[in-house]
VMD Tcl script that draws the C-alpha trace (Angstrom):
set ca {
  {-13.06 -28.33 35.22}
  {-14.51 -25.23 36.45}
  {-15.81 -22.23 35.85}
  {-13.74 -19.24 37.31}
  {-16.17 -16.82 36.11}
  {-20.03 -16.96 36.64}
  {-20.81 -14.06 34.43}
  {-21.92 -13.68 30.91}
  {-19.56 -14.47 28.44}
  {-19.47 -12.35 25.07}
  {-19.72 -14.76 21.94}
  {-18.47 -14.31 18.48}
  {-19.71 -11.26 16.18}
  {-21.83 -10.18 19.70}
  {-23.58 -13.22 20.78}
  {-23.73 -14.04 24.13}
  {-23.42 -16.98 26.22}
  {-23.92 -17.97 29.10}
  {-20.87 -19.12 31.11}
  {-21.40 -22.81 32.83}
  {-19.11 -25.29 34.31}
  {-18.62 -28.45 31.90}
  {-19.06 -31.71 33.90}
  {-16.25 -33.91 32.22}
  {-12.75 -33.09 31.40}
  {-12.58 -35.61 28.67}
  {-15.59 -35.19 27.22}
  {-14.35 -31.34 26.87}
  {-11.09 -32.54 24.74}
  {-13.46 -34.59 23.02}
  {-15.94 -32.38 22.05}
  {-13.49 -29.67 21.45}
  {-11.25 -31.74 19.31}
  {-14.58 -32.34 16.92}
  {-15.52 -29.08 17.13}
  {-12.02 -27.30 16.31}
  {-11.91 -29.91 12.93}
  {-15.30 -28.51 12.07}
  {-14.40 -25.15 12.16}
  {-11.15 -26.00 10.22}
  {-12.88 -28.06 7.31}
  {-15.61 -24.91 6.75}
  {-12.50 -22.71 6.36}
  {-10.49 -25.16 3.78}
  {-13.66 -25.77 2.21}
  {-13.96 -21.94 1.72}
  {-10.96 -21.42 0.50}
  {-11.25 -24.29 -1.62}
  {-14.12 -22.90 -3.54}
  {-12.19 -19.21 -3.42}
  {-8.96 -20.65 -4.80}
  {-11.69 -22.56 -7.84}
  {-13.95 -19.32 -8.21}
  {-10.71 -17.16 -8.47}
  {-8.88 -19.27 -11.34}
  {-12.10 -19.91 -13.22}
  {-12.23 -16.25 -13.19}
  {-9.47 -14.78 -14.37}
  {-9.03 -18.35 -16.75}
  {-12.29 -16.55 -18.47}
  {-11.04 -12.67 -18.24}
  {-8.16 -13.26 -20.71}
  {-7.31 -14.32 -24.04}
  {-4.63 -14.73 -26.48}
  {-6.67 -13.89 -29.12}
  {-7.18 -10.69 -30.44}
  {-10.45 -10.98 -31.73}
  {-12.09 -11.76 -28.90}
  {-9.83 -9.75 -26.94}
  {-11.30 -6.05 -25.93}
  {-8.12 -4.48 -24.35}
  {-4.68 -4.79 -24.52}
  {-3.12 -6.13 -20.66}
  {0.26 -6.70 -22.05}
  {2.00 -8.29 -25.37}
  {0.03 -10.72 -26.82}
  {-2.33 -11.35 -23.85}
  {-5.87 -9.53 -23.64}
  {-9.23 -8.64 -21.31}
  {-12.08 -10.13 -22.56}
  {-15.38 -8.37 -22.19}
  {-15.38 -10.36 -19.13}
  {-12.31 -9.32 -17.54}
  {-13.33 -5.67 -19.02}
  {-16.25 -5.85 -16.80}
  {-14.92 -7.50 -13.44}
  {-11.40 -5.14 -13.55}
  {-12.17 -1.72 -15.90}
  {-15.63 -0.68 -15.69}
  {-17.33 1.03 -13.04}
  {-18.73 -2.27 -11.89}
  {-15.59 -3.82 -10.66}
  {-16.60 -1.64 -7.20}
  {-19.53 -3.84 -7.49}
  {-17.17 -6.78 -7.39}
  {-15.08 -6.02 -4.36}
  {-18.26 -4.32 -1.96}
  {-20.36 -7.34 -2.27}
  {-18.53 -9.79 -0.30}
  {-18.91 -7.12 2.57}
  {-22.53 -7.25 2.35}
  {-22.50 -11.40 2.90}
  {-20.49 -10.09 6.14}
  {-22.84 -7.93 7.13}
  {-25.76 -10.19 6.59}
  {-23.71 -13.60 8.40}
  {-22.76 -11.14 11.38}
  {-25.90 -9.31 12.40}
  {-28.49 -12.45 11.05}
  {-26.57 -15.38 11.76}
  {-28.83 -16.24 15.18}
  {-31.91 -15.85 12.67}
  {-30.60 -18.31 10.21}
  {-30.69 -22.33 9.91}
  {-27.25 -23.53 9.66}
  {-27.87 -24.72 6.40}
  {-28.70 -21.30 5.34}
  {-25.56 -19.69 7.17}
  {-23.32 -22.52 5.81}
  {-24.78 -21.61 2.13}
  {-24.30 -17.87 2.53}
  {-20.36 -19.10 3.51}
  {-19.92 -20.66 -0.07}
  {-21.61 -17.42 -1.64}
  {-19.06 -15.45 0.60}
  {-16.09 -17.31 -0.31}
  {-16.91 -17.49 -4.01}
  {-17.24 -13.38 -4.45}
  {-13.82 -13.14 -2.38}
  {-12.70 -15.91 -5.42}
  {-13.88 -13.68 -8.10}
  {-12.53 -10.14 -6.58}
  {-9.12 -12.23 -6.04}
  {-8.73 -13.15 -9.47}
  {-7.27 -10.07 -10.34}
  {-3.62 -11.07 -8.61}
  {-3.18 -13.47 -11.46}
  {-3.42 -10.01 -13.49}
  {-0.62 -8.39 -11.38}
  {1.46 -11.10 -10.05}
  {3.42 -14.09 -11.54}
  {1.78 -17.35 -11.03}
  {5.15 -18.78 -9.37}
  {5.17 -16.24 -6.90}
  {1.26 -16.42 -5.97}
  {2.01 -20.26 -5.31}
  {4.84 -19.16 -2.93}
  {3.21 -16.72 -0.78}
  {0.20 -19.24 -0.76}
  {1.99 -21.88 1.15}
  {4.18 -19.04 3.24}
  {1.01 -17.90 4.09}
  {-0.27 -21.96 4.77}
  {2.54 -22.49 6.75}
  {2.25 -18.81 8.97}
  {-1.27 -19.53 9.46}
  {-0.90 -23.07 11.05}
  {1.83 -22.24 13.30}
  {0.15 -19.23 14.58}
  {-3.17 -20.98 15.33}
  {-1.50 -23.99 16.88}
  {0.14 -21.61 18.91}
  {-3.15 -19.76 19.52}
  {-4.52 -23.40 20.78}
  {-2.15 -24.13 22.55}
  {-0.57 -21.32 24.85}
  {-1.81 -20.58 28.29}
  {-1.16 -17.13 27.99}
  {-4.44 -15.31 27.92}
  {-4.91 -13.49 24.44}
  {-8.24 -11.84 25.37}
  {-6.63 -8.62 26.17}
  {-5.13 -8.43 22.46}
  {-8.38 -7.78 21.06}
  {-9.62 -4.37 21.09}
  {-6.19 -3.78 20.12}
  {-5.79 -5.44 17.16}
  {-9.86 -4.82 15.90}
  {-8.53 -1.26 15.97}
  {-5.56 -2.39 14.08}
  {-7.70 -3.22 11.37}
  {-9.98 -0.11 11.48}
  {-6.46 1.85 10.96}
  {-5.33 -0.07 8.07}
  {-8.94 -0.15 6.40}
  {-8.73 3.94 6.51}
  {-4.93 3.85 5.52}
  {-6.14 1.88 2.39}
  {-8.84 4.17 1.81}
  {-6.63 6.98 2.21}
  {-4.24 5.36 -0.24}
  {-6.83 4.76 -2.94}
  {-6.43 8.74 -4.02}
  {-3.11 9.31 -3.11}
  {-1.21 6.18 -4.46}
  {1.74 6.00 -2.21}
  {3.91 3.37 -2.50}
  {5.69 3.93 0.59}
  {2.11 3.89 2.54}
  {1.26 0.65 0.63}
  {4.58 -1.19 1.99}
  {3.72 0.30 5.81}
  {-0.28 -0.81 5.17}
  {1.26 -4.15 4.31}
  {3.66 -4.63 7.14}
  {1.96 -3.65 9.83}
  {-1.17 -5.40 8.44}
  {0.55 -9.14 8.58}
  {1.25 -8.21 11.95}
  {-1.78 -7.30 13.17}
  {-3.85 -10.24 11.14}
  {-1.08 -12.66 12.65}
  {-2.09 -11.69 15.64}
  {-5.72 -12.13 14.57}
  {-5.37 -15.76 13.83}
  {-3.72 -16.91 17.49}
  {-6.43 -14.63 19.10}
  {-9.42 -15.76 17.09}
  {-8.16 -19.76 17.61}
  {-8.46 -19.50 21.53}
  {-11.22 -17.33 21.04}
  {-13.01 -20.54 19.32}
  {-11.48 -22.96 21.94}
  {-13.10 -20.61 24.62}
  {-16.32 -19.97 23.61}
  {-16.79 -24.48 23.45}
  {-15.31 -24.86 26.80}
  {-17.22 -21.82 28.23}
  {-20.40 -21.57 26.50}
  {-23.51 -23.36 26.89}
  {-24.72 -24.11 23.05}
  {-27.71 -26.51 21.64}
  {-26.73 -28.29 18.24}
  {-27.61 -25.75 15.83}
  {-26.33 -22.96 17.94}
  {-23.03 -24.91 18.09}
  {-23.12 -25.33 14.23}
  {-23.49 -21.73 13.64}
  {-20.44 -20.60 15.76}
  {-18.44 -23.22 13.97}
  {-19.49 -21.32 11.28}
  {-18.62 -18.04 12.26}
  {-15.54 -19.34 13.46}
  {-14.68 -20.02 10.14}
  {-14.98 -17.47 8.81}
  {-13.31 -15.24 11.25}
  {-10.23 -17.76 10.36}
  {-10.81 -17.90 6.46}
  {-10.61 -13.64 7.00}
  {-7.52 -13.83 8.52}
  {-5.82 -16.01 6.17}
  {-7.03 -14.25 3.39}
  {-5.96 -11.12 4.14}
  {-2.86 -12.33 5.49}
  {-2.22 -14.04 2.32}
  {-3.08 -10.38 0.16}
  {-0.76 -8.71 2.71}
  {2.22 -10.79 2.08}
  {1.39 -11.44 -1.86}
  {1.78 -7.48 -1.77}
  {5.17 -7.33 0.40}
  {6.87 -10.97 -1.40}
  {4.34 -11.22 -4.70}
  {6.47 -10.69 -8.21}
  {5.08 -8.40 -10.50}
  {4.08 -9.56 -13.68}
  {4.93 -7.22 -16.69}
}
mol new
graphics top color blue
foreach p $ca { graphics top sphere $p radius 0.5 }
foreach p [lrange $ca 0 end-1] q [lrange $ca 1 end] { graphics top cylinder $p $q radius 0.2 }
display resetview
């Protein structure tokens, strides 16, 4: 196999590598069959401990019991001091800024850090996303957040197999949809003052689109960068896990997006 272009080649999150010629075609699918699993068990492990943080969460936020029950959520169910503290008071902002800070600090740090340390700082990640996620077992039905979990499952495989797979080049998609996801981070902004349900449906919609699109373009984006770039061991650790999380991003908010367009209301 060879390399049609000798120039750098931008990495994930800004790192660059440089672009090199790999010597054996099989030891490519090889390598890049190991590599692609690793990525893939960082993300399931992710949401693994997301999916645990979240239940053990909101499993600790409510009560049937009115007398350790501090406000009413609906008949016969209440917010412990807990739940009054994670969904109520003033520090529930603190609850769903934080995980951007882990992003900020696993983007602009992670060529400082061991992989042990980036891997940890993953976990921490995916555990605050866990406990700002609890709250959908506050607004949704439990039936309905198991549906959209495996529509979203399902979605997320096909799209990245696709992603793998297709020889159409998806580089071109990507400034594109980044800017997709500025312009539904401002519309939700936007939407936090003026409550518009109409603006929450068109936030939704065009946000599955643009994080499906996300998924096939970040999944040959990973392929890409191991066929193209020139990585030791630890280096090659670290993008895997960057590459998860890129992944684990877009199936999470994919799986907000359509809990918010299919999700059942719980009154």
């Amino acid at each position: 196999m060879t390399n049609s272009d000798p120039a750098d080649l931008q990495g994930a999150y800004g790192s660059p590598y440089r672009a090199a010629p790999r010597p054996d075609t099989a030891a490519i699918d090889q390598g890049l069959r190991s590599y692609m699993l690793r990525v893939y068990n960082y993300m399931a492990v992710g949401l693994v401990i997301t999916g645990v943080a979240a239940v053990a969460v909101y499993m600790g936020s409510v009560t049937t019991d009115a007398d350790f029950g501090v406000r009413v959520l609906r008949n016969g169910v209440y917010l412990t001091q807990l739940g009054y503290v994670l969904f109520v008071s003033p520090a529930k902002w603190l609850v769903i800024l934080s995980p951007l800070a882990f992003i900020f600090v696993l983007s602009l740090g992670v060529e400082r850090l061991r992989p042990a340390s980036a891997q940890l700082l993953f976990w921490l990640f995916a555990a605050l996303v866990g406990v700002s996620l609890s709250s959908i077992f506050l607004v949704y039905t439990h039936t309905s957040i198991t549906r959209v979990f495996f529509i979203t499952a399902a979605s997320f495989g096909a799209l990245s197999l696709w992603g793998y797979t297709t020889r159409r080049d998806l580089a071109g998609f990507g400034s594109f949809l980044l800017m997709g996801v500025v312009g539904i981070v401002l519309a939700s902004l936007v939407n936090v003052f003026v409550h518009s349900t109409m603006l929450q449906w068109v936030v939704s919609v065009v946000g599955v689109l643009v994080f499906a699109g996300l998924t096939a373009w970040d999944t040959q984006r990973l392929k890409n960068e191991y066929i193209y770039a020139v990585m030791d061991g630890e280096a090659m650790q670290r993008t895997a896990i960057m590459g998860a999380l890129s992944l684990y991003l877009d199936f999470i908010n994919l799986f907000t997006l359509l809990l918010q367009l299919l999700g059942d209301r719980d009154n």
